[in-house]
N, C-alpha and C positions, 0 to 999 in steps of 0.2 A: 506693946509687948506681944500682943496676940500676933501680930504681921513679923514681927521677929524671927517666929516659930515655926512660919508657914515655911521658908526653903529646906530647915531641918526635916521638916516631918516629909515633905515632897523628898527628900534624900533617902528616908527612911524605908517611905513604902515605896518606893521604884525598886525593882527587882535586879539584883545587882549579882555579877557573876562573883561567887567566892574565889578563893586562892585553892582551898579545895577541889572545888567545881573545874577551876580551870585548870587543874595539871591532871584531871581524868579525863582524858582523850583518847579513848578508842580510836583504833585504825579503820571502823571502817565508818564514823560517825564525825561529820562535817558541823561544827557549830561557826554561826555569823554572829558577830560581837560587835556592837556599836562604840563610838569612841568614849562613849562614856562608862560602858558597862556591862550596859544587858546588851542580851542574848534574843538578837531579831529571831532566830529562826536556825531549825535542827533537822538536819537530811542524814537519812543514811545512804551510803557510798558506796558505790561500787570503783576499787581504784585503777586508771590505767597507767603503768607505769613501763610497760613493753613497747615499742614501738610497731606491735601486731593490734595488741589492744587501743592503744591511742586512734591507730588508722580505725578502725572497726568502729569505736565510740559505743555510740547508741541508733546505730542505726538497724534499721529493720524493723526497731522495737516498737510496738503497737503502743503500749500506752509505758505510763511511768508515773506510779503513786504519787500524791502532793508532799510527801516526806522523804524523796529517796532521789537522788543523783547519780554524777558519775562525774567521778575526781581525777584529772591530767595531771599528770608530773611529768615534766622535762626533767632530760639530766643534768643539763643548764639551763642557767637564765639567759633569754632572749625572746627577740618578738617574734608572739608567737598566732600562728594564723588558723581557722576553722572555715568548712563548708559544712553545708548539711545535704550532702549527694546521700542517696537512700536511708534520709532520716526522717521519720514520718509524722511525727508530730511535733510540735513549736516549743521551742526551748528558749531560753534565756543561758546567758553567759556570760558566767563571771570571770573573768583576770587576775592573777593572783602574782602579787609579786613577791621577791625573798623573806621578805619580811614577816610575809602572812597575811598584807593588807590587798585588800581590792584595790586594784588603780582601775578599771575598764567594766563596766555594765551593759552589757548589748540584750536588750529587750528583743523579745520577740522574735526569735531568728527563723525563718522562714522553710516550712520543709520542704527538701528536696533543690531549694536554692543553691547552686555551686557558686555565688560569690564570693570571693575568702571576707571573713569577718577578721581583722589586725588587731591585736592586743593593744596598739599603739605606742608600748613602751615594755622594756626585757620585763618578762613573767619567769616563773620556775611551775607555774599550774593553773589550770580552770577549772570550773566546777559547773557542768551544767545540769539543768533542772527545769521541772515545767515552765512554757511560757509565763507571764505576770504573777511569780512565786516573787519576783526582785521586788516588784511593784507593791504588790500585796502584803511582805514582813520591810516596804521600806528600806532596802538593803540598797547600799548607796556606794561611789568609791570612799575609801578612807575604813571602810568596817573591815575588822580583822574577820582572819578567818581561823576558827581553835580546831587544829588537826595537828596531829604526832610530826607529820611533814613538815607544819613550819614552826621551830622551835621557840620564836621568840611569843609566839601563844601558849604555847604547852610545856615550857622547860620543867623539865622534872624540880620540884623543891629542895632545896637547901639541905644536903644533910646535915647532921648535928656532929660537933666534934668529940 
């Protein structure tokens, strides 16, 4: 009986994103959601969504808090490619496809390196953020990503008839 109990209560106390939780999505606040639930890890966003801002990114930028990114949106999905020409310190990047899920993790990306880093498959956005942030909350492909952008994380609730 005792071992019976044990997957419930483990269900229990794992920290589990509400229905609440997840249709309050700020625009400028990026949550990663693993496939079962919880919520790896909480960036705040700066988002580029001009194709002046895109080009620009984050570079020049000396440093970049362990909480805070900066969110690509394309206007379509497709493969989509990064350099880090006058980007000064090490990032990581995330691939984001329509859906909202991560398909592509590239650790480490190297400053100031001009090799295009490929999404490998159509995205609609990236999210990058300090170097070993992916590593460090575990953020993997297949985690969603709860932002206003992609709705099938954040649909607004049900209303009532």
């Amino acid at each position: 009986m005792r071992y019976r109990l044990l997957p419930l209560l483990t269900l229990l106390l794992t920290p589990q994103i509400s229905a609440a939780e997840l249709y309050d999505c700020p625009s400028d606040e990026v949550r990663v959601i693993a496939s079962d639930g919880t919520e790896r890890a909480r960036y705040r966003v700066s988002v580029a969504d001009e194709p002046a801002e895109r080009e620009r990114g984050l570079m020049f930028l000396e440093e970049l808090p362990p909480d805070e990114g900066m969110l690509f949106l394309f206007e379509a999905p497709g493969e989509a490619g990064f350099w880090m020409r006058n980007t000064l310190i090490p990032l990581d990047l995330l691939f984001i496809d329509e859906a909202g899920r991560i398909v592509r993790v590239h650790p480490d990306a190297v400053p100031h390196d001009e090799t295009p880093i490929w999404s490998g498959s159509p995205v609609i956005g990236a999210l990058e953020i300090n170097a070993g942030e992916a590593a460090r909350n575990r953020i993997v492909p297949g985690d969603l990503v709860g932002s206003p952008y992609f709705p099938s994380v954040c649909e607004a609730p049900p209303t009532a008839p």
